[in-house]
C-alpha positions as CSV (number, residue, x, y, z in Angstrom):
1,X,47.8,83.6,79.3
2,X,47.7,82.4,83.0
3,X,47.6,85.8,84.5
4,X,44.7,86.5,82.8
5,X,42.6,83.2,83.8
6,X,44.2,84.4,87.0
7,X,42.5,87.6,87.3
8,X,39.6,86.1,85.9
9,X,39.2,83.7,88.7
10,X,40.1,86.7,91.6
11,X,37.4,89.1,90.1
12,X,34.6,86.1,89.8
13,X,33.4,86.7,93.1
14,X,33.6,90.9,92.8
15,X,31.7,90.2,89.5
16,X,29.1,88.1,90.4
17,X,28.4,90.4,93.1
18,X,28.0,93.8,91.1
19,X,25.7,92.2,88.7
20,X,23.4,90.7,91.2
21,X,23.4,94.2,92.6
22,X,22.5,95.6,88.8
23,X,19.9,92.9,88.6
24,X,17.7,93.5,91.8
25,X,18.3,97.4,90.5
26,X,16.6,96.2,87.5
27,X,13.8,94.4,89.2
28,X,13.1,97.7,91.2
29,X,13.3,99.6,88.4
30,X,10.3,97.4,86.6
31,X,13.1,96.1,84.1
32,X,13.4,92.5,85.3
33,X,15.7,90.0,83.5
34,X,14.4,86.8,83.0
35,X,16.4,83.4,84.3
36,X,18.6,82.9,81.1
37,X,20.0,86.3,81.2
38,X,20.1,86.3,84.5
39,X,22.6,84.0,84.6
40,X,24.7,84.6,81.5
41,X,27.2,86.5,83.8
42,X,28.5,83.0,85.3
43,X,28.3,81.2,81.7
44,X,30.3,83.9,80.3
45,X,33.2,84.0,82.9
46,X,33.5,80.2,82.5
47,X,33.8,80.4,78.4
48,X,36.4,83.2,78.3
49,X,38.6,80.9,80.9
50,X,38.4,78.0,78.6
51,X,38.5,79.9,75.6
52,X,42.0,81.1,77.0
53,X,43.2,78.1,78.1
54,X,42.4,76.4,74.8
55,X,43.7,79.3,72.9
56,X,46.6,80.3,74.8
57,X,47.3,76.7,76.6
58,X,51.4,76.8,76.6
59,X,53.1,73.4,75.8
60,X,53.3,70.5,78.5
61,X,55.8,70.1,80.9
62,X,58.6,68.6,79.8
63,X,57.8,69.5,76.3
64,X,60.5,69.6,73.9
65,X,62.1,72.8,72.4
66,X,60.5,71.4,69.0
67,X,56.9,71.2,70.7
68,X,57.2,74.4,72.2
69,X,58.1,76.4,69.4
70,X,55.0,74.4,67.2
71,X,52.3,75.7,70.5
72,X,54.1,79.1,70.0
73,X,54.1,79.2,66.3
74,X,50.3,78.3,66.6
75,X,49.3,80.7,68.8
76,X,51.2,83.5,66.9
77,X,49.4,82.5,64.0
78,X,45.6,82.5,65.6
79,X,46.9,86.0,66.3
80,X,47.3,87.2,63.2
81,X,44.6,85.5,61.2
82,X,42.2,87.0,63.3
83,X,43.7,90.4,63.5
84,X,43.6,90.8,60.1
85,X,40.5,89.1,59.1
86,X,38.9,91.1,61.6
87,X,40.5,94.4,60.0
88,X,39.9,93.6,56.6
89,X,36.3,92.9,57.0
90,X,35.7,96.2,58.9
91,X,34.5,98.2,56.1
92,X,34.2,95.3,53.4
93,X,31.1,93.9,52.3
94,X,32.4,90.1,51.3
95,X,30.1,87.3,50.3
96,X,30.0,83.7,52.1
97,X,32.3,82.3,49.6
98,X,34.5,85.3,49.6
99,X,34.9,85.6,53.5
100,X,36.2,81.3,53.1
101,X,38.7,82.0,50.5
102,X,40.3,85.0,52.4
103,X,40.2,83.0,55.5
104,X,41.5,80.0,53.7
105,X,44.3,82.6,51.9
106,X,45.3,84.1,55.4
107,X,45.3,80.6,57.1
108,X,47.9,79.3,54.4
109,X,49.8,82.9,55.1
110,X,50.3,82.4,58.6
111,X,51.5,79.4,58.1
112,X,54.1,80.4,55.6
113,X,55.4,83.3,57.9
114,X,55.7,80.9,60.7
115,X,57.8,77.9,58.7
116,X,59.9,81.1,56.8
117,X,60.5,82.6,60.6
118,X,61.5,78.8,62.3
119,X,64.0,78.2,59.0
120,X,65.4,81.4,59.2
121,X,66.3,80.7,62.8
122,X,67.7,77.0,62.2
123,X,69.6,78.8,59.3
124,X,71.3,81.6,61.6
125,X,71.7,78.7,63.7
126,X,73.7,76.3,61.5
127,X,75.8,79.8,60.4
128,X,77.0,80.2,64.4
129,X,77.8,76.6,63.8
130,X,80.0,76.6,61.1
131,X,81.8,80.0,62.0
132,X,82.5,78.1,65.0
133,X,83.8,75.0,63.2
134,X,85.8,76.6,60.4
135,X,88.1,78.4,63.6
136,X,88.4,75.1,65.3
137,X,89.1,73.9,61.0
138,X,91.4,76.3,60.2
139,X,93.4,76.0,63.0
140,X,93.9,72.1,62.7
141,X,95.0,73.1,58.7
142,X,97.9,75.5,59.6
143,X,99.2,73.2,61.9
144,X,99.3,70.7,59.7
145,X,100.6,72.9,56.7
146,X,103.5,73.2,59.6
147,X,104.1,70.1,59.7
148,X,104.1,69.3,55.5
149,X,106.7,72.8,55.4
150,X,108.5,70.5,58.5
151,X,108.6,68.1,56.9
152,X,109.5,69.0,53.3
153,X,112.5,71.4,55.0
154,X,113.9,67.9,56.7
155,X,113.5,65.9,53.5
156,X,115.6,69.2,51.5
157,X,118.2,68.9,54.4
158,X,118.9,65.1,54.0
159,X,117.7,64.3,57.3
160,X,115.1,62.3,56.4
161,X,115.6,60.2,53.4
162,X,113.2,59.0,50.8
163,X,111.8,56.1,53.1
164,X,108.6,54.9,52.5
165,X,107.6,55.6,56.3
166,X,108.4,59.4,55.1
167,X,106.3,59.3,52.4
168,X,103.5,57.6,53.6
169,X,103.9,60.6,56.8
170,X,103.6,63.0,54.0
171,X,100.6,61.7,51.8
172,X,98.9,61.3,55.2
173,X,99.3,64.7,56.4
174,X,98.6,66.2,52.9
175,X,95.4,63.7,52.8
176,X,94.3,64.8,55.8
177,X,94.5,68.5,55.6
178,X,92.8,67.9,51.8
179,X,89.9,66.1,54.3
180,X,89.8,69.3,56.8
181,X,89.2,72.1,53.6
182,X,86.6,69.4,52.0
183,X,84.7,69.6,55.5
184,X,85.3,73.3,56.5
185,X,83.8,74.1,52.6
186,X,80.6,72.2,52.6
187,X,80.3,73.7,56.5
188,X,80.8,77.1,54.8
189,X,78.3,76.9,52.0
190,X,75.8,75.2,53.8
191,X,76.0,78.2,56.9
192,X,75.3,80.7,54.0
193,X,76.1,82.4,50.8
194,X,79.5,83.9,49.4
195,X,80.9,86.9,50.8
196,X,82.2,88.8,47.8
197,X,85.5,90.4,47.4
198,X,87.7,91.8,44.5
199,X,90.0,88.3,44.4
200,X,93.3,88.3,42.5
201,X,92.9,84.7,40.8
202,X,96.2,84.5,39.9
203,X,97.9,84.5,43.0
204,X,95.3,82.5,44.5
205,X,96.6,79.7,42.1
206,X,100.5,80.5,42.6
207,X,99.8,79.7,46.1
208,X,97.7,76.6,45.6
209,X,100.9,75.6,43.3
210,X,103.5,76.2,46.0
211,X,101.6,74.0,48.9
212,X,101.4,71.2,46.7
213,X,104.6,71.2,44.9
214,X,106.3,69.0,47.7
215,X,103.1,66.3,46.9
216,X,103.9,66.6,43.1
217,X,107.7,66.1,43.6
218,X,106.5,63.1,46.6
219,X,104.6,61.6,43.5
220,X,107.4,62.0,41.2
221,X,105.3,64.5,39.0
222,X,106.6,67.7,37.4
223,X,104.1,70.5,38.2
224,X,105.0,73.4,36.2
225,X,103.1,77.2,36.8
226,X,103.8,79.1,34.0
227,X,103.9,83.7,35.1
228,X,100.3,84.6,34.7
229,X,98.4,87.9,33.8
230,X,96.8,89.2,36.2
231,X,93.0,87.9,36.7
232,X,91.0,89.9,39.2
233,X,87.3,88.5,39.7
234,X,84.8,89.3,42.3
235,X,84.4,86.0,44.5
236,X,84.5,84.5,47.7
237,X,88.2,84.2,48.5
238,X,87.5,81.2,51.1
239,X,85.8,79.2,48.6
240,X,88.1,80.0,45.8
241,X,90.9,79.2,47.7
242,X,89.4,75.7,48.8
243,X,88.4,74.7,45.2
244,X,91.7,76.0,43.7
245,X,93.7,74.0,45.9
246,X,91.4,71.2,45.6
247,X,91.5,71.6,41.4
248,X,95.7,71.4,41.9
249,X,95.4,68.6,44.3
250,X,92.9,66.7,41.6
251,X,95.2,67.3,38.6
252,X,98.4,65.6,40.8
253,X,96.1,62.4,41.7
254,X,95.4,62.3,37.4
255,X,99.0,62.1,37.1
256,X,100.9,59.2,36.6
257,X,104.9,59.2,37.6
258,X,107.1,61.0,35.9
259,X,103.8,63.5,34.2
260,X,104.3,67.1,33.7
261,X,101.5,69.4,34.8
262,X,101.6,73.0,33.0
263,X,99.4,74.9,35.0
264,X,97.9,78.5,33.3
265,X,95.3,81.4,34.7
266,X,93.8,83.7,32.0
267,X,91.0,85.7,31.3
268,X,88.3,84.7,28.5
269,X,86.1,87.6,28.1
270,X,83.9,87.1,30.5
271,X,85.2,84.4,32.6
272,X,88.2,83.8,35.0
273,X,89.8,80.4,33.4
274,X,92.7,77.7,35.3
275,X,93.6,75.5,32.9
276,X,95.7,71.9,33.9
277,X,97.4,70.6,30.7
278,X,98.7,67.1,32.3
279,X,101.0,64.8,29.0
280,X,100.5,61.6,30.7
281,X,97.4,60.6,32.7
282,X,96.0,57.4,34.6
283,X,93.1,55.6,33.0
284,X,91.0,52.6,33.5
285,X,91.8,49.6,30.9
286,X,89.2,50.5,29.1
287,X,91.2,53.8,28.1
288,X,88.3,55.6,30.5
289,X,90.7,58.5,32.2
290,X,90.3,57.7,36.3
291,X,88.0,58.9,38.6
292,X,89.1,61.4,41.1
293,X,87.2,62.4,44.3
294,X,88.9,65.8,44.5
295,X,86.8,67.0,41.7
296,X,83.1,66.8,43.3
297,X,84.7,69.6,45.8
298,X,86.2,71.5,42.9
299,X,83.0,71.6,41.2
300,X,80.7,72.5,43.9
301,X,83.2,75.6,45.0
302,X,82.6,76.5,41.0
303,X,79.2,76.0,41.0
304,X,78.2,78.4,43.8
305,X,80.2,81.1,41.7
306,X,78.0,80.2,38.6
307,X,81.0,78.2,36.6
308,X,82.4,75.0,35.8
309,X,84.6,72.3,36.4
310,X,85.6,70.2,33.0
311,X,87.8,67.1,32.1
312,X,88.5,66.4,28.7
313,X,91.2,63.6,27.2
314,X,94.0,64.5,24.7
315,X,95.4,61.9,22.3
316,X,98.0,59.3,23.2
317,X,97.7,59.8,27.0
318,X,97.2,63.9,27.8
319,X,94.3,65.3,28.9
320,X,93.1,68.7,30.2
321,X,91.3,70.1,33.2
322,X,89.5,73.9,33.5
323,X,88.1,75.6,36.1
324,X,86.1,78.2,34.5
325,X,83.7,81.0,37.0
326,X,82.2,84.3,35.4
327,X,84.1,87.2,36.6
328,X,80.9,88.9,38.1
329,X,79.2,85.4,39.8
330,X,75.9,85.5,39.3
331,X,73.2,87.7,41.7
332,X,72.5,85.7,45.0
333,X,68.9,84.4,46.0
């Protein structure tokens, strides 16, 4: 509000003038003011400049971006509490204790629309953010699913034997690339919620079976995808994709050499099931089956779709994984 305190401070002199004019008119007129309204003219101009300065007073130089949206915030919210407290009381006949608690109610309001308005910025914020980082993301994964296909095509060929070297180049790649779709998933959930589409679940887990097929066979374990029915779903297709992957990826760590992995989608009623059906497993000495990592990533990409990841232990040394997400995912907050 400088350009106000500006004109304020160009007029004073034009002001004071005109009122001593309307004073000695006074006088003449046998009205005379006496010496305290007389000079209420002066008072008043110097109140309304610090009233805007205080009011209106802009954050300091050098002020941070934080700072200066807290002095905007503020001043936005003086605003608007006395706008509508002002409005409201117009033609309302409100008692002492009636006039706090409205004040009190529109204080905590403003407050509330400013904190909603600064998070809803930060939030479009962080989206810009991750659509930014999932290109740079996905990029860096499909060159690296080049080199796995590479890689897997040289091995087929005989031109690169069963080395160790080779095999540790493989597991890294395929570790790394598991890395990049763990980051580029939480990116995406936290930048927002799902964008639904009609997804074809079935073929989102023939694919996740293809891509890790050359892991399985690098970790001597049989991975086996049985034809599926169809199972359409409404989802998030970026986010299925990720946790399907990650769900395949989890049920190869489980396995111990020379396992079989019969892999199954299906409907159940209401649901959209994968099911892992692994015959020999790695557990602790305490018969415990082993932790895997890969399944906090599965769950969270079922969770946001309103399922469930589960793990449950056979007899002898089987055990079974399902994914499990409604159909229809539950409305978004």
């Amino acid at each position: 509000m400088d350009p106000l305190r500006d004109l304020l401070a160009r007029k004073r002199a034009e002001l004071q003038d005109r009122w001593e004019r309307q004073l000695r008119a006074a006088a003449e007129g046998g009205f005379p003011l006496d010496g305290s309204t007389a000079q209420i003219l002066p008072l008043l101009l110097q109140s309304t400049s610090a009233a805007l300065e205080r009011r209106f007073r802009g954050p300091k130089a050098g002020a941070g971006p934080v700072e200066a949206a807290a002095r905007k915030a503020a001043v936005q919210a003086s605003l608007l509490f006395d706008f509508v407290y002002d409005a409201a009381l117009e033609d309302a006949e409100l008692s002492d204790d009636e006039k706090r608690r409205f004040a009190d109610a529109l204080a905590h309001a403003a407050v509330e629309v400013q904190v909603k308005s600064v998070l809803e910025a930060d939030m479009e914020g962080r989206r810009r953010a991750a659509n930014r980082y999932a290109r740079v993301g996905h990029a860096l994964r499909n060159s690296m699913t080049v080199a796995q296909l590479a890689l897997d095509l040289l091995r087929r060929r005989g031109e690169v034997k069963g080395t160790r070297a080779a095999t540790l180049l493989a597991d890294s790649i395929s570790r790394l690339r598991a890395g990049l779709e763990s980051t580029l998933l939480e990116e995406l959930l936290a930048g927002g919620g799902l964008r639904l589409s009609r997804v074809k679940l079935d073929r989102v887990l023939a694919e996740a079976s293809d891509e890790t097929a050359p892991e399985a066979q690098d970790r001597g374990v049989n991975l086996r995808f049985a034809p599926a029915s169809k199972v359409e779903m409404s989802g998030d297709p970026r986010v299925l994709r990720t946790g399907v992957r990650a769900f395949v990826r989890a049920a190869v760590d489980l396995s111990r050499r020379g396992a079989t992995i019969q892999l199954d989608c299906a409907r159940r009623r209401e649901a959209a099931r994968i099911a892992a059906v692994i015959d020999r497993c790695r557990r602790k000495p305490g018969g415990a089956l082993s932790s895997i990592g890969a399944l906090g990533l599965v769950r969270r990409a079922a969770r946001v779709h309103g399922g469930e990841v589960r793990v449950r232990g056979l007899l002898r040394e089987g055990c079974t994984m399902t994914f499990e997400v409604p159909v229809e995912p539950p409305p978004q907050p």
